[in-house]
C-alpha positions as CSV (number, residue, x, y, z in Angstrom):
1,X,0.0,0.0,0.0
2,X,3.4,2.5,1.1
3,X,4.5,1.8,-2.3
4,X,1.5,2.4,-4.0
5,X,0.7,5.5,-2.7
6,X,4.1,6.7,-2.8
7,X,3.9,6.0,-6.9
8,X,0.8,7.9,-6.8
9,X,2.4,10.5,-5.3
10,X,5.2,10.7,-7.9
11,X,2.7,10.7,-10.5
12,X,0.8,13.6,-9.5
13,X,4.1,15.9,-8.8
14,X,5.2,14.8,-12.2
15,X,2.3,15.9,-14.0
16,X,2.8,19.2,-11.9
17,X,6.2,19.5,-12.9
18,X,5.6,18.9,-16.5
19,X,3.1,21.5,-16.6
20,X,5.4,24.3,-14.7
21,X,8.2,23.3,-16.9
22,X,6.0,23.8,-20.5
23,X,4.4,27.2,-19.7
24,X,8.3,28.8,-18.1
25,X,10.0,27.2,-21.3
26,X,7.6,29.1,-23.8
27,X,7.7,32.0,-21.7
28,X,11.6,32.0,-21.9
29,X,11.7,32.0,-25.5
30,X,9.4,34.9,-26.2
31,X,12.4,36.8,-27.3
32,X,13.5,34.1,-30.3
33,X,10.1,33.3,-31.4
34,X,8.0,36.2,-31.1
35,X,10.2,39.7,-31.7
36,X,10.2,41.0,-34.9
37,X,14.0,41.3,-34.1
38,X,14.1,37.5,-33.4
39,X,17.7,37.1,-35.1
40,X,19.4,40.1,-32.6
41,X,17.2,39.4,-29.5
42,X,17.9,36.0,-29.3
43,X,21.5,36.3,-29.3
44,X,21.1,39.0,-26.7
45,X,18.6,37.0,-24.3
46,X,20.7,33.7,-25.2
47,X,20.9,32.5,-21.6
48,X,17.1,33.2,-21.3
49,X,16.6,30.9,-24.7
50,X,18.8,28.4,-23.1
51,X,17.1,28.1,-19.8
52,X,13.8,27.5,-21.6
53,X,15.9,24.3,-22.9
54,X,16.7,23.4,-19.8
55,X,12.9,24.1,-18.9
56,X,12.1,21.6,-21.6
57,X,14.3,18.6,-20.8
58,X,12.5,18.6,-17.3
59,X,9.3,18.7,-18.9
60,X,11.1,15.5,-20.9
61,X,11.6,13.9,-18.3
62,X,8.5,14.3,-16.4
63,X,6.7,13.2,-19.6
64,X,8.5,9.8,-19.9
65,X,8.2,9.9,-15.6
66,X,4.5,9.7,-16.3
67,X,4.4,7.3,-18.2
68,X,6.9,4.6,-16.5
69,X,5.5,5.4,-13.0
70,X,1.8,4.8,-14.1
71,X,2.3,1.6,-16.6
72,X,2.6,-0.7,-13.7
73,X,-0.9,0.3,-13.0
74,X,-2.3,0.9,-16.2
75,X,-1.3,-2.6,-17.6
76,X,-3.4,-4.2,-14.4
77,X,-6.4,-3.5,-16.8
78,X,-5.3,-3.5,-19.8
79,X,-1.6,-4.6,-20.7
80,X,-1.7,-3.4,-24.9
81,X,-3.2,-0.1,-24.1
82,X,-0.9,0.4,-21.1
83,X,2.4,-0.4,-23.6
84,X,0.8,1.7,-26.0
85,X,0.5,4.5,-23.8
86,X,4.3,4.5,-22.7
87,X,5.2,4.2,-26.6
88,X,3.3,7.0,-27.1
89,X,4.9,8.8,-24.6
90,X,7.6,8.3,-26.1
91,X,7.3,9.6,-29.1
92,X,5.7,12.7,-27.3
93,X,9.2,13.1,-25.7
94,X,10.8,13.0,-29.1
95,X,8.6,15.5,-30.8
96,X,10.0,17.9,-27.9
97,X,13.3,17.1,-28.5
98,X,13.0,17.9,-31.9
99,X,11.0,21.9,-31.2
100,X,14.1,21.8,-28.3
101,X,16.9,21.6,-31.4
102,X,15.5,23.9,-33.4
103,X,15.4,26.5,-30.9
104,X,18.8,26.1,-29.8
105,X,19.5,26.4,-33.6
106,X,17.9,29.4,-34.3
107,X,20.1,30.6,-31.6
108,X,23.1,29.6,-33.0
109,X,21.8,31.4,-36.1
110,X,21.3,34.2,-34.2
111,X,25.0,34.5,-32.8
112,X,26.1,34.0,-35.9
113,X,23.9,36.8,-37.7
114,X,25.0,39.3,-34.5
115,X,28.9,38.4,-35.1
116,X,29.1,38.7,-38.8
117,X,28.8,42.3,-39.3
118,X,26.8,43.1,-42.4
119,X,25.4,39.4,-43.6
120,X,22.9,38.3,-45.9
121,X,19.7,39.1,-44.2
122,X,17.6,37.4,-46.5
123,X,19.4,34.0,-46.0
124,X,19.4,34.2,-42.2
125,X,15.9,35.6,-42.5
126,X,14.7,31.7,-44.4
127,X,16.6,30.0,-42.5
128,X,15.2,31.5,-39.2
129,X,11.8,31.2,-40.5
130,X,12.4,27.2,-41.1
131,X,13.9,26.8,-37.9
132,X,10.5,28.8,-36.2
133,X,8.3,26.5,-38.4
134,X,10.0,23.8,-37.1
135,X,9.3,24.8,-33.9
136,X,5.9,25.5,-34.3
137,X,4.8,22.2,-35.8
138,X,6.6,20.2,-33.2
139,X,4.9,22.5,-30.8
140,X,1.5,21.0,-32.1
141,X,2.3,17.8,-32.5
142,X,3.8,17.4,-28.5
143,X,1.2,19.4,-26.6
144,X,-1.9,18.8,-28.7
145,X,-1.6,15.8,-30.8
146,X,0.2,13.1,-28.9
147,X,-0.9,14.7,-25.6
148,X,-4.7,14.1,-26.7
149,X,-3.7,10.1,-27.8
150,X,-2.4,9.6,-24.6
151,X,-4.6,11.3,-22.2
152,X,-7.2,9.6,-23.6
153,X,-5.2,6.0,-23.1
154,X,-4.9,6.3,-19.7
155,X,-8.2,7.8,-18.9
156,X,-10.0,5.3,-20.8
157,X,-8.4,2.1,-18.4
158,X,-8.9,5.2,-15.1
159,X,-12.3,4.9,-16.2
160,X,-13.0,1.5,-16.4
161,X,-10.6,0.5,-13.6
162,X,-11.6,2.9,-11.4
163,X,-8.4,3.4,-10.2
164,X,-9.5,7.4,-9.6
165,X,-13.2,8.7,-9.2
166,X,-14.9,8.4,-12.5
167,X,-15.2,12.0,-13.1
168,X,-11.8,12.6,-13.3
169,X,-11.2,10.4,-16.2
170,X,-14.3,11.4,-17.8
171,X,-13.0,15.1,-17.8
172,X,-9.5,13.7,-19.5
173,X,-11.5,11.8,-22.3
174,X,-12.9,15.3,-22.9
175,X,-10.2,17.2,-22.9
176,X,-8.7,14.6,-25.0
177,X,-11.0,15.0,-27.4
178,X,-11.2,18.4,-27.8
179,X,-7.0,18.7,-27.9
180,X,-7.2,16.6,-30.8
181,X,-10.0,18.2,-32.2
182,X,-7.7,21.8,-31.7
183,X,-4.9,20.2,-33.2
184,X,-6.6,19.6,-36.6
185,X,-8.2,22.8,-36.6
186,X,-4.8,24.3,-36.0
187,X,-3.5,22.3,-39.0
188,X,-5.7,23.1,-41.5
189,X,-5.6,26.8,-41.0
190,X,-9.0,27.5,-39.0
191,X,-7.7,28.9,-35.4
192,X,-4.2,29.5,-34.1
193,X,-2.7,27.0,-31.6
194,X,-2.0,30.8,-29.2
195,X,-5.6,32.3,-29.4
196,X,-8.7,32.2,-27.3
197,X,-10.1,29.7,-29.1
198,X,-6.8,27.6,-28.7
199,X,-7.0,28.5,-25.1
200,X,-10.2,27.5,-24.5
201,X,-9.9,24.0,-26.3
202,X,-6.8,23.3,-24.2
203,X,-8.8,24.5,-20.6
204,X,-10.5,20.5,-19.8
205,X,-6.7,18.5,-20.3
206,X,-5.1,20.9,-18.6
207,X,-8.0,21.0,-15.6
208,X,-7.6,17.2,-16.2
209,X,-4.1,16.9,-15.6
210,X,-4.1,19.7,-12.5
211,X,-7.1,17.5,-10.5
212,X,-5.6,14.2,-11.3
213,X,-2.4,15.5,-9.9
214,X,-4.2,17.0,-7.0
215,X,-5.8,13.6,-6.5
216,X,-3.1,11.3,-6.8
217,X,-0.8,13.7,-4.2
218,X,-3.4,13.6,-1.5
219,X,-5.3,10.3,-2.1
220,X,-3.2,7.7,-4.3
221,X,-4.7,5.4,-6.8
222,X,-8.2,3.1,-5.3
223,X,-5.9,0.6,-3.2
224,X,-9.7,-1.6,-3.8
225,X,-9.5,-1.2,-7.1
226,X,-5.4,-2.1,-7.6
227,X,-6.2,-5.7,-5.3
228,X,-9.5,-6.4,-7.5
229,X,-7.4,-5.4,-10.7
230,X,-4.2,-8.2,-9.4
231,X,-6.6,-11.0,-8.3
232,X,-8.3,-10.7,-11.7
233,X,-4.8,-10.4,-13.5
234,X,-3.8,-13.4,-11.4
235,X,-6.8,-15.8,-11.8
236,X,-6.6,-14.9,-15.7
237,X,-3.1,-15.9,-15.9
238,X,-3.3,-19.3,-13.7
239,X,-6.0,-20.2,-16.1
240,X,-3.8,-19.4,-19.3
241,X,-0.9,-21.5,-17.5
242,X,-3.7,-24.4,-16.7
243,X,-5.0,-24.0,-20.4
244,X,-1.3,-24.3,-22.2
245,X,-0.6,-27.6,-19.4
């Protein structure tokens, strides 16, 4: 049960963490993605840029954290869902290490445009706008895309396991859905990922991820629910062993 909670525990400040870490990192890079002066301010606001990197390996982390902390759980109900949901995370984890490379290389570009003098503007100009891009698409395809798949993994088995009250997961399903729903809106041109509308799409996974933390800190994953989910788990694997004898 000390074990149990205690991974609940971790959980929750991980999601917390991740959260923290997401919103600083975008905030520190204001100065490289969002001046019109992009190529000068970034060099000038490098160590800003830089710890906005940093920012972003801990949300790495806490991603992946999430994922490996909760599977143990998650795989009582449902094993192929559960290995899904970490593979997923995975690939959520490279998707931000791909926006995290492009930033720190339109930084580079950015020295490089400060210290040589009087350089072709136009060329550092495409290749900042490329780097940006690549930024931006990564940026929808971490926090909107593959966060919608997998919040809506490990709701679904919440919700059925009832490892957590039922509303909580039923909140994440619908913030799942309409994350995924903003993504492809986002894609084909109808709202921007930074708007109200964006915003307001984004408001149930985030309330979703903010409760369940809460939850999982204070109360731990239903210790009821994790022995009904073992016993089951166990009898169904004595009869596989029984059935292959």
């Amino acid at each position: 049960m000390n074990s149990n909670k205690k991974a609940g525990k971790l959980v929750g400040i991980l999601f917390i963490l991740a959260a923290v870490t997401a919103v600083i990192g975008l905030l520190l890079y204001d100065s490289i993605l969002n001046e019109p002066d992009y190529l000068i301010q970034g060099s000038e606001h490098a160590n800003r840029v830089i710890l906005g990197a940093v920012m972003e390996l801990i949300l790495i982390v806490s991603v992946v954290g999430t994922a490996m902390t909760m599977f143990p759980f998650l795989k009582l109900y449902n094993e192929t869902i559960a290995l899904w949901h970490v593979g997923f995370r995975f690939l959520e984890a490279v998707v931000i290490i791909i926006g995290i490379i492009s930033i720190l290389s339109l930084l580079t570009l950015s020295r490089e445009y400060v210290a040589g003098g009087a350089p072709d503007i136009a060329l550092y100009e495409a290749s900042g706008t490329l780097l940006k891009a690549i930024h931006e698409w990564t940026f929808l395809m971490g926090p909107n895309f593959m966060l919608g798949i997998n919040t809506m993994m490990y709701s679904f088995i919440f919700y059925k396991s009832k490892l957590v009250p039922r509303f909580i997961p039923i909140l994440g399903m619908i913030g799942a859905t309409l994350i995924l729903i903003c993504a492809f809106l986002v894609m084909f041109g109808v709202i921007q990922q930074i708007s109200i509308f964006g915003g307001l799409l984004a408001l149930p996974i985030a309330a979703n991820e903010m409760i369940l933390a809460i939850w999982l800190i204070v109360k731990g994953f239903n210790e009821s629910a994790i022995d009904s989910l073992s016993a089951k788990r166990r009898y169904k694997e004595f009869s596989l062993s029984e059935f292959e004898c």
